[in-house]
C-alpha positions as CSV (number, residue, x, y, z in Angstrom):
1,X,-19.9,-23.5,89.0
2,X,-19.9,-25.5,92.1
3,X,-22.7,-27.6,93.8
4,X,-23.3,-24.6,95.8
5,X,-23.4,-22.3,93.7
6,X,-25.8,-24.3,91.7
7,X,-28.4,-25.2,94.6
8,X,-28.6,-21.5,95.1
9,X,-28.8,-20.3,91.6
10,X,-31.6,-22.8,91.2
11,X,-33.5,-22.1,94.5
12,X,-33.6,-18.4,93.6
13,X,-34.7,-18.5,90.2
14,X,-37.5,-20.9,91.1
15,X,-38.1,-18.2,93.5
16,X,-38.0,-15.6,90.9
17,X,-40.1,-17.5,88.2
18,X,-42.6,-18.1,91.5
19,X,-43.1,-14.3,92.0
20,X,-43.1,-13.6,88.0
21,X,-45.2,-10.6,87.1
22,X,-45.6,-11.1,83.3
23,X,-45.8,-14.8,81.5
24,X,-42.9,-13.7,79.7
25,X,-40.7,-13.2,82.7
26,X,-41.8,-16.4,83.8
27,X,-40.4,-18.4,80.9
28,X,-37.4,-16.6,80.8
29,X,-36.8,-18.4,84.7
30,X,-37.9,-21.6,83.0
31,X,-35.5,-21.5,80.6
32,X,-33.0,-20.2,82.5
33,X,-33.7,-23.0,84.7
34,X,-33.0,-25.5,82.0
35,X,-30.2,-24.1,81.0
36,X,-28.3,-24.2,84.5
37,X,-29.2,-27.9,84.6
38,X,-27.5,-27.9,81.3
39,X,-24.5,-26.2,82.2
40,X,-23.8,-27.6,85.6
41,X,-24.5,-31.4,84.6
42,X,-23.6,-31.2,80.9
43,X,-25.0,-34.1,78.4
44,X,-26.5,-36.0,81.2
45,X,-29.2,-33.4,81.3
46,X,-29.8,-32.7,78.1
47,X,-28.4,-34.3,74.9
48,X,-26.4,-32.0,71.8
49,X,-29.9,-31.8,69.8
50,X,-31.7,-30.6,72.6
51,X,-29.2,-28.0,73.4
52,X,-29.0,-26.9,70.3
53,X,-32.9,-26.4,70.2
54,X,-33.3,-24.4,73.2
55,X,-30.2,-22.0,71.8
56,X,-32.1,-21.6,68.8
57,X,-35.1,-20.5,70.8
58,X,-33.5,-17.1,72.0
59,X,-33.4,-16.3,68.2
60,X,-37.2,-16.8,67.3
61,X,-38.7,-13.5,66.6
62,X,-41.9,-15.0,65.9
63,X,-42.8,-16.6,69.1
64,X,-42.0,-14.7,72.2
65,X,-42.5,-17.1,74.5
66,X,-40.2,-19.5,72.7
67,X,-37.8,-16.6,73.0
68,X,-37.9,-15.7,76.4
69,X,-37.4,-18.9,76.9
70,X,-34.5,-19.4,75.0
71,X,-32.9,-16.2,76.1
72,X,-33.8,-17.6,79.6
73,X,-31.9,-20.8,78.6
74,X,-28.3,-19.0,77.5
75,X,-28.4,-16.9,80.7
76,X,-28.7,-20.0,83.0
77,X,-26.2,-21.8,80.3
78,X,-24.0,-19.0,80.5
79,X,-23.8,-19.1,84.5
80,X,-25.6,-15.6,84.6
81,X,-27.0,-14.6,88.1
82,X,-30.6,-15.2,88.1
83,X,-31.1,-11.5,88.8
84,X,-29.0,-9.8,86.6
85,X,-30.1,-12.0,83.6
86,X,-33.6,-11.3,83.4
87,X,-32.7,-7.5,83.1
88,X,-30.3,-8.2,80.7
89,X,-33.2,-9.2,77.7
90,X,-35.7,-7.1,79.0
């Protein structure tokens, strides 16, 4: 993923997390957010443990909101489109 590419992922799912209609869709941007920091700057954003952490989170069947988040956090790691990924957990 380029800088491009990057600025306007970003800028749209701030948008996106912005107009959020449920809290759960709104962590999902959050961590999607995260998540494209991750990917496009690597370790300098967030260290192996971290990572690791937030991955875990899309597994969590016991918190929601630490799932959406998570799931949130492979799409944007993943280099989903912030509009496709959302629909792809929901």
């Amino acid at each position: 993923m380029d800088d491009k590419e990057f600025e306007a992922w970003t800028r749209l799912a701030e948008t996106r997390r912005g107009m959020a209609t449920t809290p759960e869709e709104a962590r999902f941007y959050q961590g999607y957010l995260l998540g494209l920091q991750r990917a496009h700057h690597g370790e300098a954003y967030l260290d192996e443990a971290e990572h690791q952490a937030n991955l875990a989170a899309a597994l969590d069947e016991a918190d929601p909101d630490r799932r959406f988040h998570g799931q949130g956090y492979m799409a944007g790691f993943n280099a989903v489109d912030p509009i496709t990924a959302l629909g792809m957990v929901l």
